[in-house]
C-alpha positions in Angstrom: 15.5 4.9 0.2 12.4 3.9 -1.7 12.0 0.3 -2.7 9.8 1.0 -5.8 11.9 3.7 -7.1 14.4 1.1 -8.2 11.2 -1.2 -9.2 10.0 1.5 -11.8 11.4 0.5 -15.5 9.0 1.8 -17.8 7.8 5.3 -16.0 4.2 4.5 -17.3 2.3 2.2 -15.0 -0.9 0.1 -16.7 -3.6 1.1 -14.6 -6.0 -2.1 -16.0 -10.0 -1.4 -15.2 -11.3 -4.2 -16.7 -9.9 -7.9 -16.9 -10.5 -8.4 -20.4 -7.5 -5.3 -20.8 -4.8 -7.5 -19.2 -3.8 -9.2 -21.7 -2.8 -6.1 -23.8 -0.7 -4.7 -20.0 1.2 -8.2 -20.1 1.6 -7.9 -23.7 3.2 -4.2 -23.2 6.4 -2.5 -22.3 5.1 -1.7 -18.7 6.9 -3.4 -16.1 4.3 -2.2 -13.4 0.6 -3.1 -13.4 -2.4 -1.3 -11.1 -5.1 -3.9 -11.0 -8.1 -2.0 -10.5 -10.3 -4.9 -11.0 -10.7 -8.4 -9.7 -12.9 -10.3 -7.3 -12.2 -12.7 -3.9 -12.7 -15.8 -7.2 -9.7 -14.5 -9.4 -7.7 -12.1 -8.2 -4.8 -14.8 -7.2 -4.7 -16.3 -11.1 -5.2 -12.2 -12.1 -1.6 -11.5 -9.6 -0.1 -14.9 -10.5 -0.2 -13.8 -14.4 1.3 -10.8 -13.9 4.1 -11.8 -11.9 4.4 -14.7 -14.2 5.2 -12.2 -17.2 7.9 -10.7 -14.8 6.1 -7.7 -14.5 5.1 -6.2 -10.5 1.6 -5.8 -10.1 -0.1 -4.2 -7.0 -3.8 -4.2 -6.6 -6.6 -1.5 -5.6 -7.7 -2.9 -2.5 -10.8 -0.8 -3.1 -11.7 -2.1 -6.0 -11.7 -6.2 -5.4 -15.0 -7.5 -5.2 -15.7 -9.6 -2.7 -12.7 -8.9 -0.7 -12.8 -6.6 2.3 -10.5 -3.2 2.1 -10.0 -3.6 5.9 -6.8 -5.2 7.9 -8.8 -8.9 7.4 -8.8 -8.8 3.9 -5.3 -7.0 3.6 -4.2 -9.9 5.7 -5.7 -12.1 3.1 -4.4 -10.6 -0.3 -0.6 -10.7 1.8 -0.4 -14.2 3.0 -2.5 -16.1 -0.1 -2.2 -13.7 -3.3 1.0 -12.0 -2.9 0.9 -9.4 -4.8 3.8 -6.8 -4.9 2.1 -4.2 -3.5 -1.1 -3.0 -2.8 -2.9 0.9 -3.8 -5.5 1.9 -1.2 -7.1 5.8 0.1 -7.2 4.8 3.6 -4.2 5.4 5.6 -4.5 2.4 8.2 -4.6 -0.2 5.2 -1.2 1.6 4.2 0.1 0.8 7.4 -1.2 -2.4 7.8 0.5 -3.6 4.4 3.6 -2.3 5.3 3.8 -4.8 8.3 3.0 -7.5 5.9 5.7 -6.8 4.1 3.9 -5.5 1.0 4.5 -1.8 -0.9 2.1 0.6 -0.5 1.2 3.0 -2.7 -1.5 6.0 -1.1 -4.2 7.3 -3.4 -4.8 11.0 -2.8 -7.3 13.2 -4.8 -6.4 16.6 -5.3 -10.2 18.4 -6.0 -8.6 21.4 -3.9 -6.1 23.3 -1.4 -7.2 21.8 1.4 -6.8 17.9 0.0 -3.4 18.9 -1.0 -2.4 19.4 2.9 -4.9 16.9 4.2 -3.4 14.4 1.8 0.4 15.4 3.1 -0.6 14.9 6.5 -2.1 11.4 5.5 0.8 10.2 3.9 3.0 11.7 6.7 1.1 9.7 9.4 1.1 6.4 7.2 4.4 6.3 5.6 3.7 4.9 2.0 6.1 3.3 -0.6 4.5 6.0 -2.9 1.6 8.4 -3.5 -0.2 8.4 -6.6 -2.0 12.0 -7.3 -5.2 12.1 -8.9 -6.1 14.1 -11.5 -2.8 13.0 -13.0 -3.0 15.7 -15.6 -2.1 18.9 -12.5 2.0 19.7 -13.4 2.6 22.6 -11.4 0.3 20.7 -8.5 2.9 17.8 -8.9 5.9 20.0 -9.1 4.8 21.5 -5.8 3.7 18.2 -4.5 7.8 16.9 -4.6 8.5 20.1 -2.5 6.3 19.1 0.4 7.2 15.5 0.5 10.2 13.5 -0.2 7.8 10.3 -0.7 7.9 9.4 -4.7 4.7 10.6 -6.6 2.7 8.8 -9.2 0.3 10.7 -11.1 -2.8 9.0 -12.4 -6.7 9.7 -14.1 -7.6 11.7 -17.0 -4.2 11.5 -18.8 -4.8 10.9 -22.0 -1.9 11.2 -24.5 1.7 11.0 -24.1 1.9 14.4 -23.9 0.5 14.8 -20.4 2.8 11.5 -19.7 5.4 13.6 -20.5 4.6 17.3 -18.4 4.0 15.0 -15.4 7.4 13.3 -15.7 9.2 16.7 -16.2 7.2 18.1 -13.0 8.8 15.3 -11.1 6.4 12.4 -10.7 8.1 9.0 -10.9 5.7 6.9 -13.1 2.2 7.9 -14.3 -0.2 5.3 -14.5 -2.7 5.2 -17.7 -5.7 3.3 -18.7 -5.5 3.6 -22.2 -3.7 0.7 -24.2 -1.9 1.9 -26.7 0.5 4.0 -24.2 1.3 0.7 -22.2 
């Protein structure tokens, strides 16, 4: 149904921010990393570390430096850096890595009512692998959110301890993605 369902081992996802904090998400029981960092010089030796340690990696196409997050530089990440998938806010770089064969996971944030339904409609009209909520730390908005889509939802920012981990799990998100170490 959902290819990264059956990729998701450990339901926490590294969510790395700076390069110096891959080592410790390689070194972890994660088997999914969000690399949120990165430029156009390293981000194939970043990807080809991860995948090296086994683990699936999918990079912020927002956040490479250097690198385009438009259909020339998707093109680019999916024919010379291969990652597994990529994490993006705009809807036609979804698309656009789904006919290069990569997962995509949306980024939506939820700041109000409205975002929630814009943020539906987005995914509806791009067809992601996956949408990752932000603020992560929202159960009853990510309860609700698995009523309005079937699409598998990731919750992400401001969690903080394994107790939020844990309320967004039971409220039905797949995987929530951290940035703090010691929960990878």
């Amino acid at each position: 149904m959902y290819p990264i369902v059956d990729l998701v081992d450990h339901q926490t996802i590294a969510a790395v921010q700076k390069e110096s904090d891959l080592d410790a998400a390689l070194q972890g029981k994660v088997n999914v990393i969000f690399l949120l960092t990165g430029s156009l010089l390293n981000i194939h030796e970043l990807t080809e570390r991860v995948t090296q340690a086994g683990k699936h990696v999918f990079l912020h196409m927002e956040f490479i430096e250097g690198i385009a997050a438009d259909k020339g530089g998707l093109a680019y990440i999916a024919k010379h850096v291969r990652p597994t998938g990529i994490i993006s806010t705009k809807s036609m770089l979804i698309k656009a890595a789904k006919d290069h064969g990569l997962l995509a996971i949306q980024r939506i944030f939820l700041i109000d009512r409205n975002a929630v339904v814009r943020g539906i409609k987005a995914v509806e009209q791009s067809s992601p692998d996956a949408i990752e909520v932000m603020p992560g730390i929202m159960p009853r908005i990510i309860r609700e959110m698995t009523t309005m889509t079937p699409l598998p939802i990731i919750a992400g920012g401001l969690v903080g301890n394994q107790q939020e981990i844990d309320e967004g799990l039971r409220a039905g998100a797949l995987a929530v993605s951290v940035g703090a170490h010691d929960l990878w």
